[in-house]
C-alpha positions in Angstrom: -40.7 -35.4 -40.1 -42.8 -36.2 -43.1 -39.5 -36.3 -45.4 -38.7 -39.1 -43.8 -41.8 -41.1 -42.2 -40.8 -43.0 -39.0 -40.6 -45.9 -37.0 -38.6 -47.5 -34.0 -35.4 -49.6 -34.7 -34.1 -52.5 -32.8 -32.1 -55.5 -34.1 -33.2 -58.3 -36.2 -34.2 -60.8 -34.4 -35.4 -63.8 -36.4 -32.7 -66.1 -37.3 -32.8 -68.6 -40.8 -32.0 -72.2 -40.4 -28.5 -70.9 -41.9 -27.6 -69.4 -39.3 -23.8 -68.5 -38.5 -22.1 -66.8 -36.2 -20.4 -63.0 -36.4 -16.5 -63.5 -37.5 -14.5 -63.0 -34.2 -12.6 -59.4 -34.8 -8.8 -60.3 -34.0 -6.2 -57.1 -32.3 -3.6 -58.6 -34.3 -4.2 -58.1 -37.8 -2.5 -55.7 -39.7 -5.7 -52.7 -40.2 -6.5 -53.8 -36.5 -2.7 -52.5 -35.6 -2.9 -49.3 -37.7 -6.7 -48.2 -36.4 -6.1 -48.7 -32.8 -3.6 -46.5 -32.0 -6.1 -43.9 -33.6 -9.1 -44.9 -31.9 -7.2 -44.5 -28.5 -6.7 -40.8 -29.0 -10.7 -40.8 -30.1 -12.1 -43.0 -27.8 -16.3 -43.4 -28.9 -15.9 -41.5 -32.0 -15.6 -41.9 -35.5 -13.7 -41.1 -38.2 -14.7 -40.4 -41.7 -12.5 -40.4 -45.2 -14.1 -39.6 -47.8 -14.4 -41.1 -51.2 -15.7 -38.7 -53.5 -13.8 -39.7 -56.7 -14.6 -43.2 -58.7 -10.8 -44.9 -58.5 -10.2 -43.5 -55.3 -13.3 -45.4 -54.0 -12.6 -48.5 -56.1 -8.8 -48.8 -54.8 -9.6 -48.1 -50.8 -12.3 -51.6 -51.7 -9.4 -53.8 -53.3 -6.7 -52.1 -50.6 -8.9 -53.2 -47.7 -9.6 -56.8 -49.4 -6.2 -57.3 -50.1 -4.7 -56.2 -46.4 -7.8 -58.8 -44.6 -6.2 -61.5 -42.4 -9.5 -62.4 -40.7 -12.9 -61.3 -42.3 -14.5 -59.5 -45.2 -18.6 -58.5 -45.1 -19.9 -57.2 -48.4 -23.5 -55.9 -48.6 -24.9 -54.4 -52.3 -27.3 -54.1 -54.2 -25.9 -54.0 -57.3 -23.0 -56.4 -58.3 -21.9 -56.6 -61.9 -20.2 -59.2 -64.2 -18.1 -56.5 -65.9 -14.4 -55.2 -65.6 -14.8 -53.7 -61.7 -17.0 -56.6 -60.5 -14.1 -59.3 -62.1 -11.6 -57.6 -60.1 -13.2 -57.3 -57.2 -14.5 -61.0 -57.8 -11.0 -61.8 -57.8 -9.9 -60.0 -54.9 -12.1 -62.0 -53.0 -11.2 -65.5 -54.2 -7.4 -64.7 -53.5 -8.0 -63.3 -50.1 -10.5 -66.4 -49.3 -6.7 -68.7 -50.8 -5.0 -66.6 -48.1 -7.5 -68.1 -45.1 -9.9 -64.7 -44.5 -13.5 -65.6 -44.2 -15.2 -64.2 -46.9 -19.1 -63.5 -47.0 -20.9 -61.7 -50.1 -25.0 -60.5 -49.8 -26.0 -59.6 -52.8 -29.5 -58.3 -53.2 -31.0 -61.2 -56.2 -32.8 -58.5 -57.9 -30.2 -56.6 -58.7 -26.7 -58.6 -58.9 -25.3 -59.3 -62.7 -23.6 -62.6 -61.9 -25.1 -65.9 -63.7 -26.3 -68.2 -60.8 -23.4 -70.9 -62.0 -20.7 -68.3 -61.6 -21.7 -67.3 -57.9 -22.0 -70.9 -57.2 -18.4 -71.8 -58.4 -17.0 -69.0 -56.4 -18.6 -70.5 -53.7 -17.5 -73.5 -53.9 -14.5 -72.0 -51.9 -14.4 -73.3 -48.5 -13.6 -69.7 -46.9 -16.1 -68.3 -49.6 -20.2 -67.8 -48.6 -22.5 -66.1 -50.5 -26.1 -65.1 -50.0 -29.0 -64.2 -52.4 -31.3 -61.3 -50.5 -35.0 -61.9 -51.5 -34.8 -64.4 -54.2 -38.3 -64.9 -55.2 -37.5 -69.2 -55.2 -35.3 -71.6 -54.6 -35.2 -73.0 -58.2 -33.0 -70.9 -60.6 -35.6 -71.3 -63.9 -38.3 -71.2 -62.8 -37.0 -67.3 -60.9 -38.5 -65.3 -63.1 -42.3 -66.8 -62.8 -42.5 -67.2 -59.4 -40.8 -63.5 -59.3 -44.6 -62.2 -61.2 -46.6 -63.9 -58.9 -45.2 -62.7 -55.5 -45.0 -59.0 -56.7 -46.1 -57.4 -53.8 -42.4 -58.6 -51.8 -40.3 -59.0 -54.9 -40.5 -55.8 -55.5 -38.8 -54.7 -52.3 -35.2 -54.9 -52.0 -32.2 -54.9 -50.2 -30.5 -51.6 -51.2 -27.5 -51.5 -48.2 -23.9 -51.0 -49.2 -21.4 -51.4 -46.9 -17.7 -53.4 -46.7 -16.9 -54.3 -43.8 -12.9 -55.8 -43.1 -11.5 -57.6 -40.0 -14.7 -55.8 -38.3 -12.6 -52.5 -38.0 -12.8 -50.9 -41.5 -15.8 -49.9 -43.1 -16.4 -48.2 -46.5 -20.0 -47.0 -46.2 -22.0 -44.9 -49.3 -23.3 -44.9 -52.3 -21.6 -46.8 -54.7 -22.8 -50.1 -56.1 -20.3 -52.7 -57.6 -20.1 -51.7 -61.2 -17.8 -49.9 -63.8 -20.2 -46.8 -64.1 -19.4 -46.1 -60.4 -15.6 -46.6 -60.4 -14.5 -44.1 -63.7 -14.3 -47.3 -66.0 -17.5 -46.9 -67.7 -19.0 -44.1 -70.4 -21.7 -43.5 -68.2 -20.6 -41.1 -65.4 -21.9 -41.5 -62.5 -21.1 -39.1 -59.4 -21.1 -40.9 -55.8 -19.9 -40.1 -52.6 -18.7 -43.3 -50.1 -16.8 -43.0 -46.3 -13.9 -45.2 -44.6 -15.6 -45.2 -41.8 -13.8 -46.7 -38.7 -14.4 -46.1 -34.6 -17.1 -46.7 -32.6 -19.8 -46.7 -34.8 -18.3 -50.5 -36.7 -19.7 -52.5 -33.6 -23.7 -51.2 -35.3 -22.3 -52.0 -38.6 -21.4 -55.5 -37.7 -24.2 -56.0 -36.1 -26.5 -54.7 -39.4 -24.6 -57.4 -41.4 -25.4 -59.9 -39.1 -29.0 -59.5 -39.0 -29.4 -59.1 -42.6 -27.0 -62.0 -43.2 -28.5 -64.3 -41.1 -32.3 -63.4 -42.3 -34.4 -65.9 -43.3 -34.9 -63.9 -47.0 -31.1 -64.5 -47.4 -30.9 -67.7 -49.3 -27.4 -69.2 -49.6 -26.6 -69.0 -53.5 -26.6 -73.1 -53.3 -30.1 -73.2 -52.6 -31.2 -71.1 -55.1 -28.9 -71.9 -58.0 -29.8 -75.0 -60.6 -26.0 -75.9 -60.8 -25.2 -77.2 -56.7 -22.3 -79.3 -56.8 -19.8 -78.2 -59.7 -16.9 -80.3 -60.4 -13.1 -79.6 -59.9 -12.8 -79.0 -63.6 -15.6 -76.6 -63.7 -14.6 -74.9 -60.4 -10.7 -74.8 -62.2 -12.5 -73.5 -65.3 -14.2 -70.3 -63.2 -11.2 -69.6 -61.7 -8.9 -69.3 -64.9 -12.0 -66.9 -66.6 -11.5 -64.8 -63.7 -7.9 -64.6 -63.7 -7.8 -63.9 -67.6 -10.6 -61.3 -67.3 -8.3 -59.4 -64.6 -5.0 -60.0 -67.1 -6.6 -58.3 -70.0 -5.6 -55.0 -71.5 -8.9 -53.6 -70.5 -8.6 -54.4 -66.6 -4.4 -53.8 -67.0 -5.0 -50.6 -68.4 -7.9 -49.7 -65.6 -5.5 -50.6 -62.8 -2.7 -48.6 -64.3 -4.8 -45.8 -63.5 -4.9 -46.6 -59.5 -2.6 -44.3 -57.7 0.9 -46.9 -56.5 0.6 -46.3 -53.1 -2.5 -47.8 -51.1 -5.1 -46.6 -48.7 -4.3 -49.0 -46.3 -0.5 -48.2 -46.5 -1.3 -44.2 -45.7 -4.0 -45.3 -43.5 -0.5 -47.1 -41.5 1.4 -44.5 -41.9 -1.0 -42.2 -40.6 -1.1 -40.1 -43.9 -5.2 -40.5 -44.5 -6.7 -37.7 -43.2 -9.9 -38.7 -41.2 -12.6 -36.1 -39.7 -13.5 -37.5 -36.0 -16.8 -36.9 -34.4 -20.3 -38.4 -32.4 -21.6 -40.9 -35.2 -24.6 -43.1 -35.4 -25.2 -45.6 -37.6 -28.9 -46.3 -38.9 -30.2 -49.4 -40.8 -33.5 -50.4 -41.4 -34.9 -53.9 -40.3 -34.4 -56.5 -43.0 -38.1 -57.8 -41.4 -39.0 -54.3 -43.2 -39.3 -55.7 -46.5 -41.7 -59.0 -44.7 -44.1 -56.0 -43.5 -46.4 -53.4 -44.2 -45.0 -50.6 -45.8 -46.5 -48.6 -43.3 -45.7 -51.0 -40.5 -43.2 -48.5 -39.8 -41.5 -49.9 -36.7 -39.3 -51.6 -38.4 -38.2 -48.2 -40.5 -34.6 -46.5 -39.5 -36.3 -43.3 -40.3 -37.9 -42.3 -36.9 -34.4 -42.1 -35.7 -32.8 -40.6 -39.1 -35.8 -37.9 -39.3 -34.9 -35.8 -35.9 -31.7 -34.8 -37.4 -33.5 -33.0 -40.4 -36.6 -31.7 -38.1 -34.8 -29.8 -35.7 -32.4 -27.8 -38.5 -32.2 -24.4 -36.8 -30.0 -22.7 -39.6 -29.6 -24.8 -42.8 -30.4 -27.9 -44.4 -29.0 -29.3 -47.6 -29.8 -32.4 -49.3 -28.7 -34.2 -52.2 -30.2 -36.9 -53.5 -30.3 -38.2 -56.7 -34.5 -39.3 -57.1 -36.6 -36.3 -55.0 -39.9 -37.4 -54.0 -41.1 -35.5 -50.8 -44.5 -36.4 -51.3 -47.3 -34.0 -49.5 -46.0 -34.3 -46.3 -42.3 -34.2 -46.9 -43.1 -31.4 -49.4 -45.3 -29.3 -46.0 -42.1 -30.0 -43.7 -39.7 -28.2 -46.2 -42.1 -25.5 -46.7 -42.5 -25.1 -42.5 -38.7 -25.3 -42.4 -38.3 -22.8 -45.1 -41.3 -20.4 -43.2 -38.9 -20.9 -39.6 -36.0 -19.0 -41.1 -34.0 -22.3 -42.3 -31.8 -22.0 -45.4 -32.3 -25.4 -47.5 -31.1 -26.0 -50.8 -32.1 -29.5 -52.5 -29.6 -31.1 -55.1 -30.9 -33.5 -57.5 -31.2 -34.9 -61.0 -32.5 -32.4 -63.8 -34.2 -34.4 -66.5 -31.2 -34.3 -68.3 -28.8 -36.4 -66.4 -31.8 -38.8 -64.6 -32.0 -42.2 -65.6 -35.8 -42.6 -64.3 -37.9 -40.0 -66.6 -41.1 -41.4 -64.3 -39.7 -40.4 -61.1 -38.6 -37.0 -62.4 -42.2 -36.5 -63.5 -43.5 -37.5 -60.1 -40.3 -34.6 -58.7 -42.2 -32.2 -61.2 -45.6 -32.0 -59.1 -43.8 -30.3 -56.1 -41.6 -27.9 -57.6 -43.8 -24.6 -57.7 -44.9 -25.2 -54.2 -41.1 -25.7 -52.9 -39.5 -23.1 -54.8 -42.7 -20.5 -53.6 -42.1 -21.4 -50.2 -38.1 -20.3 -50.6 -36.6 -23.9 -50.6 -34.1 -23.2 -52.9 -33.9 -26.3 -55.9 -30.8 -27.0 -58.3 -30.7 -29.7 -60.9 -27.6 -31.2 -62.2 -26.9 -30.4 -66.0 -27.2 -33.3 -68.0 -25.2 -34.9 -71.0 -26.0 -32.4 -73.4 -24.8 -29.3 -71.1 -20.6 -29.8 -71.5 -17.8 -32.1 -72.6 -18.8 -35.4 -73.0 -14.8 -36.1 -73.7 -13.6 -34.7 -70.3 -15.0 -36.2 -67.5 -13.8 -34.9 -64.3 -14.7 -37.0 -61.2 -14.2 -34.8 -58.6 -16.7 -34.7 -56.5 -19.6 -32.8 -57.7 -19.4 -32.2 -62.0 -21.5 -31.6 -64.9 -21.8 -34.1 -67.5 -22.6 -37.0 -64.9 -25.8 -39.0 -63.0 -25.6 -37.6 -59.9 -26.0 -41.1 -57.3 -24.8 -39.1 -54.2 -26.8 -39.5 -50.8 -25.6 -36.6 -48.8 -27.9 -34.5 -46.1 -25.9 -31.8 -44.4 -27.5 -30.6 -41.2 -27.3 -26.6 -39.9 -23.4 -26.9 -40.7 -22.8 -29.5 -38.3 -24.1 -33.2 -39.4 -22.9 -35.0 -42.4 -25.0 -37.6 -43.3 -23.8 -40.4 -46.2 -25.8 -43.8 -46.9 -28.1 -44.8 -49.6 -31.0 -43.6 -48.6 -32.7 -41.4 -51.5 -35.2 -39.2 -50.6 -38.6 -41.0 -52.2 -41.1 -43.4 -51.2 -39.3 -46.4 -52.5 -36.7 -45.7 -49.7 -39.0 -44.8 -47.1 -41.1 -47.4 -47.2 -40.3 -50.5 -49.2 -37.1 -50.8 -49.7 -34.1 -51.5 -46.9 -31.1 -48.9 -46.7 -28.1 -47.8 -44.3 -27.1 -44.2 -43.2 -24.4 -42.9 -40.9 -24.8 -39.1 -39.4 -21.7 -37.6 -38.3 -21.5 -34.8 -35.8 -18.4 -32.9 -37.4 -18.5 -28.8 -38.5 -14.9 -29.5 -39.7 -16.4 -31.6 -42.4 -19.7 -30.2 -43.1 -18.1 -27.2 -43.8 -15.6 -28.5 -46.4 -18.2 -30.4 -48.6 -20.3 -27.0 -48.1 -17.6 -25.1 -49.3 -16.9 -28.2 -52.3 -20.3 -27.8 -53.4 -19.7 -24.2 -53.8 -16.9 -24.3 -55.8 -18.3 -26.3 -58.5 -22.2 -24.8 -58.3 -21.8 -22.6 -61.2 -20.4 -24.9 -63.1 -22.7 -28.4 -62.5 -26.3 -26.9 -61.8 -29.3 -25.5 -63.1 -31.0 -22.8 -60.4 -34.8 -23.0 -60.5 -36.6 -19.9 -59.9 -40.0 -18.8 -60.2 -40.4 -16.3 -63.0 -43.0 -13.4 -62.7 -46.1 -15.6 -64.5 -45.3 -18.1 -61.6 -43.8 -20.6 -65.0 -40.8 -22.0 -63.5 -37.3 -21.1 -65.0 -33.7 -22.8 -65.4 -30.9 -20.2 -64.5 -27.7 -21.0 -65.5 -24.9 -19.1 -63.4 -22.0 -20.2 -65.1 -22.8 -18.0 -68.0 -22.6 -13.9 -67.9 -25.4 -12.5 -68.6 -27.5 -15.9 -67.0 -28.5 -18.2 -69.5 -32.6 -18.6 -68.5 -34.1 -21.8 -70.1 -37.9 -22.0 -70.0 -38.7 -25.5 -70.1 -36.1 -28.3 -68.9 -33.0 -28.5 -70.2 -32.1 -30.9 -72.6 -35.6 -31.8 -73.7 -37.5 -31.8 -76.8 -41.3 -31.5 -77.0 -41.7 -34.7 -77.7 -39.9 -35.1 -74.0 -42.0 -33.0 -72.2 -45.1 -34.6 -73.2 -44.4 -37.5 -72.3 -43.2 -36.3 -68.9 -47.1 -35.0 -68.7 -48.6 -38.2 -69.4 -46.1 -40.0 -66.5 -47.0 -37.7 -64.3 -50.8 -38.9 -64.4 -49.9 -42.7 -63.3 -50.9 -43.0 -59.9 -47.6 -45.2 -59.1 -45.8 -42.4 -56.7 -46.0 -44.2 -53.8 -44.1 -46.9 -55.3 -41.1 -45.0 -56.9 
């Protein structure tokens, strides 16, 4: 499908000279004990819980560090320095004191730790971590060497996934950061799965290959600062435990609900939708490649599933670049008889005003065609004092990756729907064969439409128009909400830089 331009995928093979092995994945530990007495009565399935609000998804990642006895994977893109990223810094030092093998892949780009810091954490001898695509090996000179090898550095490792004891997964959206856990002013809404079943062997396997990648770099090799003292190592260490004793991070966890995932996951009180699942990851040799060397793309797998909708097709995705072919395939879809509704960012909410101005171009020919287009409201639409983060809400970014397939396949991941993810940079997606579900987040995304999105229609001079339902007689908005002239032109100048293909 040209939505999502394909390739084949098979495992990475090509190890670095740090190579080490997978953690072994013990039947003893204490999520081992509570998942396989579930997993016999779904033999080759999986089961999804999903994580729809901010401190629900932070407290299932600190419930699953804190229960590990053997091994914790983490795999992000974005790691911050601020209140969430201490704590969950924290969490990972005092499960790596209790024995667990900790290992942390952080895409270099994008992580918001100082060099120094990840290298005193490190310095724990149950405590790796690894810097994806770091443009060289010496930390100041980073930043020049970054300019002059453009063409990779720009491609990044945008996978997130925890992985504990190799039998609980959380798998979504959600980078490490206040803004997606409810502790920031930004609202962001996101969407993440416990995933556990069958489908945790390919997601081992994915962190293998990227971990053991010749682009992953262990932080030691990169960093200025190799060999920190006791005293400085000490020093780290009491930061990090003041940081997670202030009144700021006391307060936060005050808001966590008292009883854990993990201790409802034992007591068989977390409520998991079961089902076929496959697991998709793109190559990490993706980002060594071609862009259109697409062999080493997920997406010839991941494309089927939207190709052959029969009934209905919905996709949310915070950036929205189909591009001419993806934009043709929605139109054929739309001409076969299938329902599709696309969810995305209206300019108001989105953080990119250069990608919404490459969304722009495609709009007429979508909406003319009957593909049905909704834009979230923005900051200025609402209640900037009352946010709500349940599931899908006005006032907020809208992050979410979700694709749901003719009622039937749920699909969560990182994968937005542009050319940045198609073709340059490296992402992970699970599709789950479950109507149960698909059907509640349908009927979810129902009950808050009115309330969270624009409707685009197509007015009588073919202009488009913003329709909002929540208001009786339909407020109708001629130009984009939220914007000012000033706004709009410059949207009209963006749109002329021939950059799509890299957005």
């Amino acid at each position: 499908m040209g939505l999502l331009m394909g390739g084949c995928v098979t495992p990475a093979r090509e190890m670095g000279m740090n190579y080490s092995p997978a953690p072994t994945i013990a039947s003893d530990t204490r999520i081992a004990q509570a998942i396989d007495p579930l997993l016999s009565v779904h033999p080759s399935e999986t089961g999804f819980s999903l994580l729809s609000d901010g401190l629900d998804a932070f407290q299932a990642r600190i419930d699953a560090i804190d229960a590990a006895q053997n091994s914790i994977d983490v795999q992000t893109y974005i790691f911050e320095q601020d209140l969430t990223g201490q704590i969950f810094m924290e969490r990972l030092l005092a499960a790596a004191d209790r024995g667990v093998r900790v290992r942390l892949l952080i895409d270099d780009l994008a992580k918001g730790w100082k060099d120094r810091d990840l290298v005193f954490a490190a310095a724990h001898p149950n405590f790796e971590i690894r810097l994806f695509n770091p443009p060289v090996r010496i930390g100041s000179l980073r930043p020049l060497k970054a300019a002059a090898r453009f063409r990779r550095i720009h491609r990044r490792m945008h996978n997130k996934q925890l992985v504990v004891d190799g039998k609980y997964s959380i798998v979504g959206g959600r980078n490490i950061g206040d803004a997606y856990f409810d502790a920031s002013q930004r609202l962001v809404i996101d969407l993440d799965a416990i995933v556990v079943g069958d489908t945790l062997n390919d997601l081992n396997r994915f962190f293998q290959d990227y971990w053991n990648y010749p682009l992953s770099r262990p932080i030691e090799s990169v960093a200025l600062k190799k060999n920190p003292s006791e005293e400085e190592k000490n020093l780290f260490r009491e930061r990090i435990n003041a940081a997670n004793r202030s009144p700021e991070a006391l307060a936060y966890l005050d808001r966590l609900n008292e009883r854990s995932t993990i201790a409802l996951l034992e007591t068989g009180k977390l409520d998991f939708s079961w089902g076929q699942a496959r697991a998709f990851a793109d190559q990490p040799e993706k980002l060594d490649y071609s862009r259109f060397r697409t062999r080493t793309h997920m997406t010839s797998d991941l494309s089927p599933y939207l190709e052959y909708a029969n009934e209905e097709l919905i996709l949310i995705s915070p950036y929205f670049i189909p591009g001419k072919r993806g934009s043709r395939s929605l139109r054929e879809l739309a001409g076969n008889g299938v329902d599709i509704a696309v969810i995305t960012n209206s300019l108001d909410s989105s953080n990119h005003p250069i990608v919404h101005a490459a969304y722009m171009k495609y709009r007429k020919r979508l909406l003319s065609s009957g593909v049905q287009l909704l834009e979230t409201k923005g900051l200025s639409e609402g209640d900037q004092n009352d946010p709500k983060f349940t599931d899908f809400h006005y006032n907020a970014f809208l992050h979410t990756k979700l694709f749901l397939v003719d009622r039937r396949y749920v699909m969560i991941g990182s994968l937005n729907l542009d050319p940045r993810s198609k073709l340059l940079n490296t992402e992970l997606m699970i599709a789950l064969d479950s109507p149960e579900l698909a059907e509640d987040l349908i009927s979810r995304i129902k009950l808050t439409a009115e309330e969270s999105f624009w409707k685009l229609e197509l007015a009588e001079n073919e202009r488009i128009q913003w329709t909002d339902p929540a208001n009786s007689p339909n407020e109708t908005a001629k130009v984009e909400p939220g914007s000012d002239w000033l706004q709009r032109q410059t949207l009209k100048l963006l749109a002329l830089i021939p950059i799509e293909g890299e957005l």
